[in-house]
Steps between C-alpha positions, in 0.01 A plus 500: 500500500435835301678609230664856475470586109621866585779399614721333218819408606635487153458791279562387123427749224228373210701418200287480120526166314766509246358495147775579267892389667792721318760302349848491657602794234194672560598469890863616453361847339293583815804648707397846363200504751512689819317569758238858499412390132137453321491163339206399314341172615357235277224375650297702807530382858127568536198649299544866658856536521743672260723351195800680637702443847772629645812287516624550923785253479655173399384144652686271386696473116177547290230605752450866623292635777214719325256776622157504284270781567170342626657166559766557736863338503597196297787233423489474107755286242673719263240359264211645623622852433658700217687849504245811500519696211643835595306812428150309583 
């Protein structure tokens, strides 16, 4: 029997280990997010990527679906992330 690594049936996106969890008033002030924004991450996905990404849309209640340049897309907790600064 051979196994067929390029063909994954199930396609999961990497997710980044939690560090720092929001509290649930921290949590209820993230509704101001949308999708097409910067965020700035905490903690880098990988040595060469960058410390911003761009927030594509919602997963679940406190997870988002992320693009990182030079990483790729993501599933990240609310708490991995904080608002870009505007006029960066």
């Amino acid at each position: 029997m051979k196994l067929d690594s390029r063909n994954s049936v199930v396609n999961l996106p990497p997710y980044l280990h939690p560090l720092n969890w929001l509290t649930k008033s921290e949590i209820s002030t993230t509704e101001d997010l949308q999708a097409s924004t910067w965020v700035q991450l905490q903690e880098h996905p990988s040595p060469y990527s960058h410390d911003e990404a761009l927030l594509l849309c919602k997963h679940s209640d406190t997870e988002w679906i992320v693009w990182i340049p030079e990483h790729g897309e993501m599933v990240l907790h609310r708490s991995q992330f904080s608002k870009a600064v505007e006029g960066d």
